[in-house]
C-alpha positions as CSV (number, residue, x, y, z in Angstrom):
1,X,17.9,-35.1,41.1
2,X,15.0,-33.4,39.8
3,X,16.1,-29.9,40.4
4,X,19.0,-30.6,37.7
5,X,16.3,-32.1,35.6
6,X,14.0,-29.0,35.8
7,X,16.6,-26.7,35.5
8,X,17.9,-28.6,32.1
9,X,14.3,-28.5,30.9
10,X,13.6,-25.0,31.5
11,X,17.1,-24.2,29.7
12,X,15.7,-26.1,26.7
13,X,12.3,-24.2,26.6
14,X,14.1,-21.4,26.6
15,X,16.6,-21.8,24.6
16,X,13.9,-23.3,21.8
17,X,11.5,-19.9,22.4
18,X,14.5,-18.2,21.5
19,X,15.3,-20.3,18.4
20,X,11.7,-20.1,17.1
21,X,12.1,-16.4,17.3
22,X,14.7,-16.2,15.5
23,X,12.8,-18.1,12.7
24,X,10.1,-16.1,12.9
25,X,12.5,-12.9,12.9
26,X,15.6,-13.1,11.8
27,X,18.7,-11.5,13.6
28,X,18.9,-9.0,10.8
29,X,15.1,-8.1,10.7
30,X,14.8,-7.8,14.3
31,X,17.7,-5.5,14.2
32,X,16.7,-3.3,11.9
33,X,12.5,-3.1,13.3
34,X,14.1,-2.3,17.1
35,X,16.9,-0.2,16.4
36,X,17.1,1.4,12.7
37,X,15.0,4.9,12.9
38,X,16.1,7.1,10.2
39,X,15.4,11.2,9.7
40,X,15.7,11.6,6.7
41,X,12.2,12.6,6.6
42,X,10.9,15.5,4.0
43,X,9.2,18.6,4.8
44,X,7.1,18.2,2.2
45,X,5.8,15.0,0.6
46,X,5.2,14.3,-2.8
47,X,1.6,12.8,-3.0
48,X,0.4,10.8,-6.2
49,X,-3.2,11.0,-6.6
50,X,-5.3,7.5,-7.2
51,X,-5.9,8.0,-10.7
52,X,-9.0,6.0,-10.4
53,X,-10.4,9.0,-9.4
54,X,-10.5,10.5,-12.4
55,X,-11.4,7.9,-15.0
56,X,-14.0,10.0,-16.6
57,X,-11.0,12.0,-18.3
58,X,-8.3,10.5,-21.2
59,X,-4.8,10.5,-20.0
60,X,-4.0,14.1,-20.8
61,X,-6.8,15.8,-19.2
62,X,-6.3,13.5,-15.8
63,X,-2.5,14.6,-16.2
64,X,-3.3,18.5,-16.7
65,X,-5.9,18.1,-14.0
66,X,-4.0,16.6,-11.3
67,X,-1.2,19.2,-12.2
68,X,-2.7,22.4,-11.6
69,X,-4.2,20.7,-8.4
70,X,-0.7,20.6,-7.0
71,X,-0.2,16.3,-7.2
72,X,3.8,15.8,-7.5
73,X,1.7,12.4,-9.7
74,X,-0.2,9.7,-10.3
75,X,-0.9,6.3,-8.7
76,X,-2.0,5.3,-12.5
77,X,-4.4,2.1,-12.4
78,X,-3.2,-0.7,-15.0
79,X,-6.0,-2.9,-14.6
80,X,-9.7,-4.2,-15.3
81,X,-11.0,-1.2,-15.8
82,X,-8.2,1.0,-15.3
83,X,-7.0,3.7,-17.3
84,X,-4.9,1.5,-18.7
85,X,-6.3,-2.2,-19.6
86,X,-3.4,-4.7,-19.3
87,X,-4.1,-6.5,-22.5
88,X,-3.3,-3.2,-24.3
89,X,-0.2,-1.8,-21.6
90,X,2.0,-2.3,-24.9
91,X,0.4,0.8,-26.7
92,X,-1.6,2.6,-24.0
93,X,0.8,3.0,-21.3
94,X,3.6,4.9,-23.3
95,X,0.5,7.0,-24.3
96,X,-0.2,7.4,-20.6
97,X,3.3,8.3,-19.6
98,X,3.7,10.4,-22.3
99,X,1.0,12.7,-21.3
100,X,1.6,12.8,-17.3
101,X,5.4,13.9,-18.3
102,X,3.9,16.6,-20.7
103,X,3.0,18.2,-17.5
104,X,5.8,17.4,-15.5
105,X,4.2,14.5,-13.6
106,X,7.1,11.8,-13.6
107,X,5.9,8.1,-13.6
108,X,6.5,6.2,-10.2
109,X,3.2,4.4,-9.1
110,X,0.3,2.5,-10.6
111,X,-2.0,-0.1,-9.1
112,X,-2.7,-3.6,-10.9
113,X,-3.6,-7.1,-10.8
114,X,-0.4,-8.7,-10.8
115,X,0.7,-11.6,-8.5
116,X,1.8,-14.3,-10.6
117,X,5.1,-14.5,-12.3
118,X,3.8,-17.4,-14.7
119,X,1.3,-14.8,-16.0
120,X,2.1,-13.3,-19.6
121,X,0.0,-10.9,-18.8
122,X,1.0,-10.1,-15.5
123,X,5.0,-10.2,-16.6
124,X,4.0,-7.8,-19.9
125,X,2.7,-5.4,-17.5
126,X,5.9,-4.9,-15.4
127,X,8.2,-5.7,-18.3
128,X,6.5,-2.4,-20.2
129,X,6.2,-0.6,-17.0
130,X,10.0,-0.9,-16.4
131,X,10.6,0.4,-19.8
132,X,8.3,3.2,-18.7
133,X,10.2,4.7,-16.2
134,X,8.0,3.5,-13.2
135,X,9.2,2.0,-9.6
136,X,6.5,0.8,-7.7
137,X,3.6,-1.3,-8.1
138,X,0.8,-2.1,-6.0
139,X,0.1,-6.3,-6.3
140,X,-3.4,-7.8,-6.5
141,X,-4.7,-9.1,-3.4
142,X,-4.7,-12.9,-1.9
143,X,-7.5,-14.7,0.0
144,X,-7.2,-17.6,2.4
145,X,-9.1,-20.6,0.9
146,X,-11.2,-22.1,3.3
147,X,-10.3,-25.8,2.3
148,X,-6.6,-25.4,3.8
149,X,-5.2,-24.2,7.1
150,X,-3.5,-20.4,7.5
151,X,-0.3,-21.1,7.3
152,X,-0.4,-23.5,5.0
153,X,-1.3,-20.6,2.6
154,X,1.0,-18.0,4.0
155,X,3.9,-20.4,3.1
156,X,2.4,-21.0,-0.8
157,X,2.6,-17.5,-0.8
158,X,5.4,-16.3,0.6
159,X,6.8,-18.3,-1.9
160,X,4.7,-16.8,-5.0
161,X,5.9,-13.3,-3.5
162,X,9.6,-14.9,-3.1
163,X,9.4,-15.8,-7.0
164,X,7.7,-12.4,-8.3
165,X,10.6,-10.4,-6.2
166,X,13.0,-11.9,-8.7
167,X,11.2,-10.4,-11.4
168,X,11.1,-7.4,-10.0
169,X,15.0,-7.1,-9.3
170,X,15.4,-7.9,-13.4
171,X,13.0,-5.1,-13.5
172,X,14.1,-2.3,-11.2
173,X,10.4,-2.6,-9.6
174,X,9.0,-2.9,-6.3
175,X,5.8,-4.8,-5.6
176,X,3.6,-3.2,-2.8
177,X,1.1,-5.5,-1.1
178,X,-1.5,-3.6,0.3
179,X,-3.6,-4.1,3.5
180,X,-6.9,-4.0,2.9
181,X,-9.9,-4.8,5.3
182,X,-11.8,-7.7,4.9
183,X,-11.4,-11.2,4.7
184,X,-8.2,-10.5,2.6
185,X,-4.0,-11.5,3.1
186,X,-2.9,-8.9,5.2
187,X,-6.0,-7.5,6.6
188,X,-4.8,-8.1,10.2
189,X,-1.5,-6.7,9.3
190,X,0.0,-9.2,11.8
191,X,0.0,-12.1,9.4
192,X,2.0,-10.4,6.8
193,X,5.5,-10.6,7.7
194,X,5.7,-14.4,7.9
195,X,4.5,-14.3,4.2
196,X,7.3,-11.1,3.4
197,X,9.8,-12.7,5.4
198,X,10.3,-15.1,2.3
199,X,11.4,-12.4,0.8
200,X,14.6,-10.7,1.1
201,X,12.8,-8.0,1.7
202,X,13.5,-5.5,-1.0
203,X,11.8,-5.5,-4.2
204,X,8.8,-6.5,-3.0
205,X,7.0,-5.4,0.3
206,X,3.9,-3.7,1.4
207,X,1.8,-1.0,1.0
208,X,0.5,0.4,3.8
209,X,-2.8,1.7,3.8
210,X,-3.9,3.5,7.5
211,X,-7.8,3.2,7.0
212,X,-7.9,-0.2,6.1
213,X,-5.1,-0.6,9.2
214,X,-7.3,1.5,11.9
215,X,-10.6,-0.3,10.5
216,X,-9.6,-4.1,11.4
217,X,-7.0,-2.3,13.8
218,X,-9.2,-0.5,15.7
219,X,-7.1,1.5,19.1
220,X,-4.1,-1.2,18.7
221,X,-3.5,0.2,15.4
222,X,0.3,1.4,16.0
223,X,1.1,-2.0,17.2
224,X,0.6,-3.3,13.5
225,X,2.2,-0.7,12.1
226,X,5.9,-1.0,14.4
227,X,5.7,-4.4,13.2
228,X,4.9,-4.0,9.5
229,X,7.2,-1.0,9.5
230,X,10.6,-2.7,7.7
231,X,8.3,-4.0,5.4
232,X,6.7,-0.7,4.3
233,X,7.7,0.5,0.2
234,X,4.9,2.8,-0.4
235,X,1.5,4.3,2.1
236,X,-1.9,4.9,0.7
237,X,-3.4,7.9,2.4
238,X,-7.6,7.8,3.1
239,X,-9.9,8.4,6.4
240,X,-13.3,6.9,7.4
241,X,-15.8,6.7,10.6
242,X,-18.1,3.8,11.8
243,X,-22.0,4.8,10.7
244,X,-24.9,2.6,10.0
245,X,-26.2,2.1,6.9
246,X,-29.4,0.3,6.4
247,X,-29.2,-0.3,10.1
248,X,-25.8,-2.3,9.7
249,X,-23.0,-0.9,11.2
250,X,-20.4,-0.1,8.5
251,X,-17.1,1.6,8.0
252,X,-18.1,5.2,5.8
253,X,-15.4,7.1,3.9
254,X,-14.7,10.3,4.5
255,X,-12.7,13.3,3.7
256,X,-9.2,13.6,5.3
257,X,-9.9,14.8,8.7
258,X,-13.4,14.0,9.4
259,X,-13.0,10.4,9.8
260,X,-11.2,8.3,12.6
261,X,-7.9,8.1,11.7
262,X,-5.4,10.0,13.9
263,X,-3.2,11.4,11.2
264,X,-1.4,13.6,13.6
265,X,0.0,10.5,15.4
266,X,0.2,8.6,12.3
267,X,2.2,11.4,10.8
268,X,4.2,11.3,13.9
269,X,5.4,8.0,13.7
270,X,6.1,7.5,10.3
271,X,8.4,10.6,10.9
272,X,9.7,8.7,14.1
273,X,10.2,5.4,12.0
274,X,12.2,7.2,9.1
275,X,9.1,6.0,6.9
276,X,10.0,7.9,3.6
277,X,8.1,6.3,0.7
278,X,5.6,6.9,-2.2
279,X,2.3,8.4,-1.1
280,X,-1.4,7.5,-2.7
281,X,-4.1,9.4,-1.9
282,X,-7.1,8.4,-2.3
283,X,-10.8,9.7,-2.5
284,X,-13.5,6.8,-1.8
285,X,-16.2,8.7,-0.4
286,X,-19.3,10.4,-2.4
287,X,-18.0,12.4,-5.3
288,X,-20.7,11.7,-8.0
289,X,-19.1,8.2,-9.4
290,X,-15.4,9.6,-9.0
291,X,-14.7,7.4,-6.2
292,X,-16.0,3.9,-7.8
293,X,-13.7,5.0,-11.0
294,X,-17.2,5.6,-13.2
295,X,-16.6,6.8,-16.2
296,X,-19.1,9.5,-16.3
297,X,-19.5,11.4,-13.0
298,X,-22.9,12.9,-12.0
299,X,-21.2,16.2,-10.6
300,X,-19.8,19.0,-12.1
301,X,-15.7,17.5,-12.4
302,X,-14.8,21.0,-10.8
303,X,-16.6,19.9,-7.8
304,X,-14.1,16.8,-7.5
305,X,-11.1,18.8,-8.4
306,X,-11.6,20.7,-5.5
307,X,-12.4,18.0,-3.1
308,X,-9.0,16.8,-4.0
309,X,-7.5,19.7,-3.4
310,X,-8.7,20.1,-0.2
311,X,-7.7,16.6,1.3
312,X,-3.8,17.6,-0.7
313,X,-4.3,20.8,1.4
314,X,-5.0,18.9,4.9
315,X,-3.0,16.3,4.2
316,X,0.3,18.5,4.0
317,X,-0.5,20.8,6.4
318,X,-1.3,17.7,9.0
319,X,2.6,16.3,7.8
320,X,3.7,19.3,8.5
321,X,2.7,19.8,11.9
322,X,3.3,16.7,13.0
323,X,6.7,16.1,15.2
């Protein structure tokens, strides 16, 4: 009699592991993470620089600038001291626009503190932004309150990100969450697809930023990405290495290449996972106040312009000899 009953019991374990799964991934979603690789890769990629890099110029030097350094655009920041301040996106960011088209710098990204759909502020934004021509929008970041338990607060949000989606559909936009080290949502990478999964998945996803990713990461890195990857909508592109610093050991940014982060493999997998989305790169190590966004720089600008250039240069010759 009890080998019927353990047999029935293991049956229900089983067949409960295998519903819970399915909660946490649905049939769909697992499909397409196992089985949907895609090669329609480019050669080349079209890499928007972080405009606040270059903060210390007005919107039509930064869009001459980044230009003649070869950027296909800009990842414009419309923020709190961004180029663009969000209680004036009404007149400044046609002005913005205006200029990066002038030399042939098409709007697609910019960075801001949006999250909240019940935000006037936050919905003026991506209303004018629409308007503008752009596509993709990187989201302000979330924290886990200490006062209430993990998933508790990945549920609230999933649902704040479930509401702010719709908006985005009205709007032709795509939020990008983005994965940044810390004590931040997404920092582990694992615990954002419960939160995306809210979603359906489409105007609103994440933005997937390697250094943060190989900082809290460290070797198991490519595990987080296979499982963020059908979330991906846009990648942010920057290197660092561990160092001390006032003897505390501390992640230090680099330029592309020095650091730790294997963009060889990395390119080789995002060309392996079909990953074809917006690129941001970004410059947050020592270039005279350019990487903080100052507003005056302590450098000679030529100095930074040709940093730039020279992580563009590595960074599309390292895509391109990755297979």
């Amino acid at each position: 009699m009890k080998k019927p009953e353990s047999r029935t019991r293991r049956n229900f374990i089983k067949q409960s592991t295998l519903a819970g799964s399915a909660l946490i991934f649905p049939v769909n979603r697992l499909t397409e993470s196992l089985l949907e690789i895609k090669n329609d890769v480019p050669q080349h990629l079209n890499v928007h620089l972080f405009s606040k890099h270059l903060q210390f110029l007005d919107y039509n030097d930064m869009s001459e600038a980044a230009a003649e350094m070869g950027f296909s655009g800009l990842d414009l920041t419309v923020r709190p001291e961004g180029h663009v301040l969000p209680h004036r996106v009404l007149e400044d960011l046609p002005m913005a626009v205006e200029a990066m088209k002038k030399y042939g710098l098409n709007p697609m990204l910019m960075t801001t503190n949006v999250i909240d759909v019940e935000n006037k502020e936050h919905s003026s934004v991506l209303e004018t932004a629409s308007k503008s021509g752009f596509s993709h929008y990187r989201t302000a970041w979330l924290s886990y309150p200490e006062n209430r338990e993990i998933a508790e607060s990945q549920a609230i949000y999933g649902q704040q990100l479930k509401e702010l989606e719709v908006l985005n559909k009205q709007l032709g936009l795509i939020g990008c969450y983005q994965n940044h080290a810390g004590n931040h949502v997404g920092a582990p990478i694992w615990d954002l697809p419960p939160i995306l999964q809210a979603t359906k998945n489409v105007n609103i996803g994440c933005q997937y930023d390697i250094r943060h990713a190989v900082v809290e990461g460290g070797s198991c890195w490519e595990l987080g990405l296979r499982l963020i990857r059908p979330f991906i909508k846009s990648i942010v592109i920057k290197d660092f290495k561990w160092g001390t610093v006032n003897g505390q050991w501390k992640p230090i940014n680099t330029p592309l290449g020095e650091g730790m982060v294997d963009f060889g493999r990395y390119f080789s997998l995002l060309k392996k996972y079909g990953i074809n989305v917006p690129v941001s790169l970004h410059l947050e190590y020592g270039l005279g106040g350019a990487e903080h966004g100052a507003k005056e720089i302590t450098i000679d600008k030529k100095e930074v312009f040709a940093q730039m250039k020279k992580d563009l240069t590595f960074l599309q010759e390292a895509w391109q000899r990755a297979e």
